[in-house]
N, C-alpha and C positions, 0 to 999 in steps of 0.2 A: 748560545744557540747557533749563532753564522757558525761557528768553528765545529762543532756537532755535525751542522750537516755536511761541513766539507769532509770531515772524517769520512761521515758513510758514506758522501760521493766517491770518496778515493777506495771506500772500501769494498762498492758494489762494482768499480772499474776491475777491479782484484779477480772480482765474483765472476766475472762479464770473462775475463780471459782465463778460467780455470778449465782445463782441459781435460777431459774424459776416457777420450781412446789415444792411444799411441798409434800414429795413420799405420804402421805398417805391422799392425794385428789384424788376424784374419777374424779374429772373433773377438773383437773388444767389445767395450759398455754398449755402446748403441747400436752397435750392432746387435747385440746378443738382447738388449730392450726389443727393436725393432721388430728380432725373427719371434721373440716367444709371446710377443701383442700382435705382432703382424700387423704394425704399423708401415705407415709410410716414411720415404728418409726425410720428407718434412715434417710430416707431423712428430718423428721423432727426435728430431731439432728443438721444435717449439716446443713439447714436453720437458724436455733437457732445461729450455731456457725459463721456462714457469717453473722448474724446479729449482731451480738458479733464484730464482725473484725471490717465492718462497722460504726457503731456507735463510733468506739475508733479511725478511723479514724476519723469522724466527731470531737472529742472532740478534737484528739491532731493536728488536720493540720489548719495554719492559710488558705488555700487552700477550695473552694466550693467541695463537694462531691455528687457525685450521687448513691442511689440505685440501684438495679436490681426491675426486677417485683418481685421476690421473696421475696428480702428482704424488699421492698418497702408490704409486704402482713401479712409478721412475725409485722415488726414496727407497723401497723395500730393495727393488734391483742394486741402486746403491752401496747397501748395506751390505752386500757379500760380496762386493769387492772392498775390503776391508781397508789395505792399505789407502786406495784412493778418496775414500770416506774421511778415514784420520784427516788425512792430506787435504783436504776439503775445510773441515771442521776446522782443523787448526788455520787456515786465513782466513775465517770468520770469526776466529779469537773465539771460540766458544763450542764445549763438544753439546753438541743436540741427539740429546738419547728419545729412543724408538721405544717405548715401552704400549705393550696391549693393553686396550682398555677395557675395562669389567662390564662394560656396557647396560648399567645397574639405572635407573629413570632418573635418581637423583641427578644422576651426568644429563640429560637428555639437552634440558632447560641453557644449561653453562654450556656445551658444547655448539648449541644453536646460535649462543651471545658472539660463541668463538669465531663461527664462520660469518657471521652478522661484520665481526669487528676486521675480520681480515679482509674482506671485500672491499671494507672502507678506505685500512691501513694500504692493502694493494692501489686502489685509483690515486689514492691521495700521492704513490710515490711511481708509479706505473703507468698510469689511463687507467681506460676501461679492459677489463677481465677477458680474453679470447674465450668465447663459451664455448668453443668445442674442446678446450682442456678445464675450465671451474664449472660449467654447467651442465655438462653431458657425463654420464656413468662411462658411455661408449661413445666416442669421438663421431661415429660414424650415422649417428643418433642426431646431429647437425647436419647430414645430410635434407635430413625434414622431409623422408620417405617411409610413410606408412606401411607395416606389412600386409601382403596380401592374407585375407585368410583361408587359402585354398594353395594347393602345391601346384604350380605350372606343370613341372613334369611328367608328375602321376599323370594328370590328365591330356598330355602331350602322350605317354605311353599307350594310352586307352585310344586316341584317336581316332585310328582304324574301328576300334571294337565301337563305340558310340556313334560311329557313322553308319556302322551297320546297321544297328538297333533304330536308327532314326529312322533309317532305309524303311523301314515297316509301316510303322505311322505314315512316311510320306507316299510312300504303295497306297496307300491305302485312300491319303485325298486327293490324289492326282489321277488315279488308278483311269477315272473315265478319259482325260486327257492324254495320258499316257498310250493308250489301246488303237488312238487315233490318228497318233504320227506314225506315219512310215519311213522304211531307211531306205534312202541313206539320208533322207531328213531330217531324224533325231540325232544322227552321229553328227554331221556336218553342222546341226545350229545347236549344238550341247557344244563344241568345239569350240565354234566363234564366242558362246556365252562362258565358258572354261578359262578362257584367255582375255578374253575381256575383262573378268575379274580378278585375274592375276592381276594384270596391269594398272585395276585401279586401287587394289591391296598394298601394291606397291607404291603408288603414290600415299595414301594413307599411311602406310609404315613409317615413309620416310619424314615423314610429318609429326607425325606422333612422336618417333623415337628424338626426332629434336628440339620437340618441345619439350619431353623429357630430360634430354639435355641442358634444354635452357634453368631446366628449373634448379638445373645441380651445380652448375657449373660456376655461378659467385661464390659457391663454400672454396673456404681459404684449402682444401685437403684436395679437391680436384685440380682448384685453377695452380698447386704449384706441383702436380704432379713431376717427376725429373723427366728426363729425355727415355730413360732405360725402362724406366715404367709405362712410357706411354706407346714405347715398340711391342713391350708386350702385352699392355691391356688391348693393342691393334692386332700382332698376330696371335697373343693366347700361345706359343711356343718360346720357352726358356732358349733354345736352340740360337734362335733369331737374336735374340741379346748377344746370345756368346756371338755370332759370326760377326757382328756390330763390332765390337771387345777386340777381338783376335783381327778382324782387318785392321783396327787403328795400330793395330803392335807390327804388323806388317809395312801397313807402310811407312810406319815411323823409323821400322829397321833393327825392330827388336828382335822379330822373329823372322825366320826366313824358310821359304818351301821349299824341299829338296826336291832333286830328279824323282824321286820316288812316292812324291808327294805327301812326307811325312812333314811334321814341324820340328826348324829345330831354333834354339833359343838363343841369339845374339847378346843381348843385351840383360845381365842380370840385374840391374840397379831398379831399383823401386821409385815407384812415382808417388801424383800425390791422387792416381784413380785405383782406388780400391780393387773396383770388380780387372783392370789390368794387373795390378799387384798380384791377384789372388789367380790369374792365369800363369805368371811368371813362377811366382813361389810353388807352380804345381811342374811348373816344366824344369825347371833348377837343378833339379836329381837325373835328369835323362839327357842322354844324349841327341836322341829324337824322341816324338809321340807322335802315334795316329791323330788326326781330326777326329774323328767319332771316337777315340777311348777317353783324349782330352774333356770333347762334351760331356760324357758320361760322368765323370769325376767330375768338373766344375759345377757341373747344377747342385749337384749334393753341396756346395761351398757353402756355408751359413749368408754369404752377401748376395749369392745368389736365390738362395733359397727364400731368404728375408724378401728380395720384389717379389719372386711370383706369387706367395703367400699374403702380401700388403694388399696386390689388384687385385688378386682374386676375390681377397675381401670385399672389395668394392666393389665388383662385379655380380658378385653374387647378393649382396644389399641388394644395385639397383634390379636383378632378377626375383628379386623374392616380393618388391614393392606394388605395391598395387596398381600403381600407372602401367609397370611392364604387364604386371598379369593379366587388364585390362586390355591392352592392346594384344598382346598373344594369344588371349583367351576370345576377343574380336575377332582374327584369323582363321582359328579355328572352330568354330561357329560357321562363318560364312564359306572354309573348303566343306568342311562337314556337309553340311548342305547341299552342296555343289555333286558331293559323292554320294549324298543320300537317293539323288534323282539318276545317278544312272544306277546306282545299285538297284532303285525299285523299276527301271526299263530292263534289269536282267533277268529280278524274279517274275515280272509279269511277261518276260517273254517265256520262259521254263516252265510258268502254270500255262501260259497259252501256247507249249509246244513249237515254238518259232526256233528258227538260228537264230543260235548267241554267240556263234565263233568271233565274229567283227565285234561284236559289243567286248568278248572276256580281252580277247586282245588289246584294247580300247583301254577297259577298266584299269589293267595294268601298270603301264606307263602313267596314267593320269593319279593313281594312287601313290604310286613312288615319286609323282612332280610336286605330290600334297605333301606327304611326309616329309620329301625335302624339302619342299621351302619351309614347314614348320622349324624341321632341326636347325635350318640358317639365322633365325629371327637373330636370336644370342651373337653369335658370330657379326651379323649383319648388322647392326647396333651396334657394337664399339668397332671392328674393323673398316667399317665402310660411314657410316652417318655421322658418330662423333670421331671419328678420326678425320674426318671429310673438314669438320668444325671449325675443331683444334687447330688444323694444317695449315685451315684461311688466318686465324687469330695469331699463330706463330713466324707466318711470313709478314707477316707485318712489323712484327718487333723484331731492330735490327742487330739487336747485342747477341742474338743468336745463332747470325749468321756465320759465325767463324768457327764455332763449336761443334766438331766430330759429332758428337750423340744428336744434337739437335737437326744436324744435317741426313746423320740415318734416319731419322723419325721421318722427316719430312720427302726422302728421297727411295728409302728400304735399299734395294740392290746397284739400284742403280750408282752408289756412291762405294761399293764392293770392290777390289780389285778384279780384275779378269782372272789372272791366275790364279786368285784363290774363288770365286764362285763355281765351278766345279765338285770342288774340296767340299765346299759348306754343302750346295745340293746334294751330296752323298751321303749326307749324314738322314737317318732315319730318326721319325720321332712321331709319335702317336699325339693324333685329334684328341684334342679333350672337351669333355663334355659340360656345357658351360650354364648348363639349366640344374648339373646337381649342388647343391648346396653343401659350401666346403666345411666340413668336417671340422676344421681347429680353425672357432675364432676367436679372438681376443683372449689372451689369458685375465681371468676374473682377477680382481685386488683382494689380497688378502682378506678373511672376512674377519682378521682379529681387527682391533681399536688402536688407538696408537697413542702414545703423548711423548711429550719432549719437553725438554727442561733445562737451563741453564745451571739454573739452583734445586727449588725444592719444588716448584708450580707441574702441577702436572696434567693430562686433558687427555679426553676419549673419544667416543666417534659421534660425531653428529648425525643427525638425521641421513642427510645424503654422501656421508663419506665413512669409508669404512676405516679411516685414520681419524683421533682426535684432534689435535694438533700440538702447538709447541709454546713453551712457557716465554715470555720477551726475556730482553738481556737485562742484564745484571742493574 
């Protein structure tokens, strides 16, 4: 038995250093995991490494094992990279075949025992299970944010129109009150009441969204967001990553800006930062590049494209949640209101024949100060309140202080070269609108079954996974 488990200790060290991407692939395994689940690069680590556990359970337990959705989503990606699968299999001494399951009820009973027995086999050789990769369908399903049942945005687009509509009803019970103020009166103390409630909106906001914060913020997939993710979950512009990216190549003396303010490329040797590498590997072939043709091609990069696709996910979670729509939907109620009363002093001046020139002009401005503060709410929540957060809890911790990324996060331009901020401000890049709800989440787990087998054992899908699992070793 001692000798047993020294085997497998030696042989999950094996496991532990088995490597996946070749660093200087623009599109290797985890990557190419990361961009088509729009995961994050942590959470696509810790997937990697439960898939690691996994499978080493599969190899060394005479016992059936079951995946999670998760790991059952890493394995399938595994699978079509073929060579490094073998390559895998073979230092676990064991090929572990993928086979669909029939999904027939007689399985249902055995596939339940399966996942019953791997939870155990896992703690007994692991700990405790990370539940946002064995417990959750969807990682992000640990965030423990309810959806709202109502679209913020629909009703962000409507604003104007239901403040009108309101305007009627409130005509109508103020209408004696209203008939009785004179102007400049009603403009001058609708103005002090206008701003006044800005102001205490704004307090509320900033309260709300960080309490909201607090309540996300111990999940392991926020608190290790990278530095690259957190500049753009702040400014919402891929842009801003790259001038991050492309300053540290500058002044490290990779790249260098001509009289003409083109870039051109010193130093072709590869690192060991990805999103640099994938700047270099695009500059390699030119002699110079523009700055904005450079951006334009880099976002398309799969490592680039993989963050903004990961926050956005995340983003749009906490925007679809009911805490936000809560509080955005509190806002909007209370400007609504706010515009319903001078809208009903415009039509009750129009039925009673008075000047409304100072009221429309009024109206105006005060409409476009509503609209926009609604459009900012999104914006103003992660660029301003949780970034505000983050920044206090990162200056504290000192290992981060030497680190380029984490010093952009915490500083943005100011940490920019001179000669090249210019450059970067000239690149154009469109507001993105952070209330629609992004189109490509998660790719789903396959919905066949799976089993795996050393010998002849073979197993389908459990209840909550759409992989069965894998027969123990020999």
């Amino acid at each position: 038995m001692i000798k047993d488990f020294f085997m497998d200790k030696i042989l999950w060290e094996k496991v532990q250093g088995f490597e996946f991407d070749n660093l200087q692939d623009q599109y290797g395994f985890s990557t190419r995991l990361a961009l088509e689940n729009h995961w994050t690069l942590y959470f696509t680590q810790v997937a990697l490494l439960e898939y690691k556990k996994f499978m080493f359970l599969a190899a060394t337990q005479n016992e059936m094992v079951s995946p999670s959705e998760i790991v059952d989503i890493v394995w399938h990606q595994h699978l079509i990279f073929t060579n490094s699968y073998t390559d895998f299999c073979s230092l676990l001494g064991k090929r572990i075949e993928h086979i669909p399951s029939t999904h027939n009820r007689a399985e249902f009973e055995m596939f339940n025992k399966a996942k019953e027995r791997t939870k155990e086999l896992y703690e007994s050789n692991f700990g405790k299970q990370p539940l946002e990769v064995w417990h959750y369908t969807n990682e992000l399903d640990s965030l423990e944010l309810e959806n709202s049942s109502f679209n913020v945005a629909t009703l962000r687009k409507n604003f104007l129109k239901y403040s009108i509509i309101a305007s009627i009803l409130v005509c109508l019970l103020i209408f004696p009150i209203l008939i009785k103020i004179k102007n400049p009166d009603f403009l001058i103390g609708y103005f002090i009441l206008f701003f006044t409630v800005i102001l205490l909106l704004e307090f509320y906001i900033r309260r709300s969204f960080l309490s909201l914060y607090n309540k996300i913020k111990s999940n392991p997939i926020v608190q290790n967001l990278s530095a690259l993710e957190l500049v753009f979950f702040k400014e919402g512009k891929l842009e801003k990553v790259i001038h991050g990216v492309v300053n540290n190549l500058i002044q490290n003396k990779k790249i260098r800006i001509r009289t003409d303010n083109r870039l051109e490329l010193l130093d072709k040797s590869l690192g060991d930062n990805k999103y640099e590498n994938c700047v270099i590997e695009f500059m390699r072939d030119s002699e110079s590049v523009s700055y904005k043709d450079l951006c334009h091609t880099v976002k398309q990069k799969p490592i680039f494209d993989q963050l903004q696709k990961a926050t956005y996910r995340i983003r749009n979670r906490v925007i679809t949640s009911k805490d936000f729509a809560f509080i955005a939907t509190s806002v909007m109620v209370v400007l609504g209101v706010l515009l319903s009363i001078i809208f009903s002093r415009f039509i009750t001046g129009i039925w009673r024949g008075k000047p409304i020139t100072f009221l429309l002009f009024s109206i105006v401005p005060l409409v476009l100060i509503s609209i926009g503060y609604i459009n900012r709410l999104t914006t103003f929540m992660f660029s301003k309140v949780i970034s505000s957060a983050l920044k206090k809890e990162i200056r504290n911790n000192n290992e981060v202080q030497n680190n380029w990324e984490w010093n952009y996060f915490l500083y943005g331009s100011v940490v920019l070269s001179s000669f090249f901020i210019p450059i970067a401000n000239s690149t154009n890049s469109n507001t993105n609108n952070f209330f629609s709800t992004d189109s490509g989440t998660s790719s789903s787990s396959s919905s066949c079954g799976s089993s795996c087998s050393s010998s002849s054992s073979s197993c389908g899908s459990s209840c909550g996974s759409s992989c069965g699992g894998c027969g123990g070793g020999d």
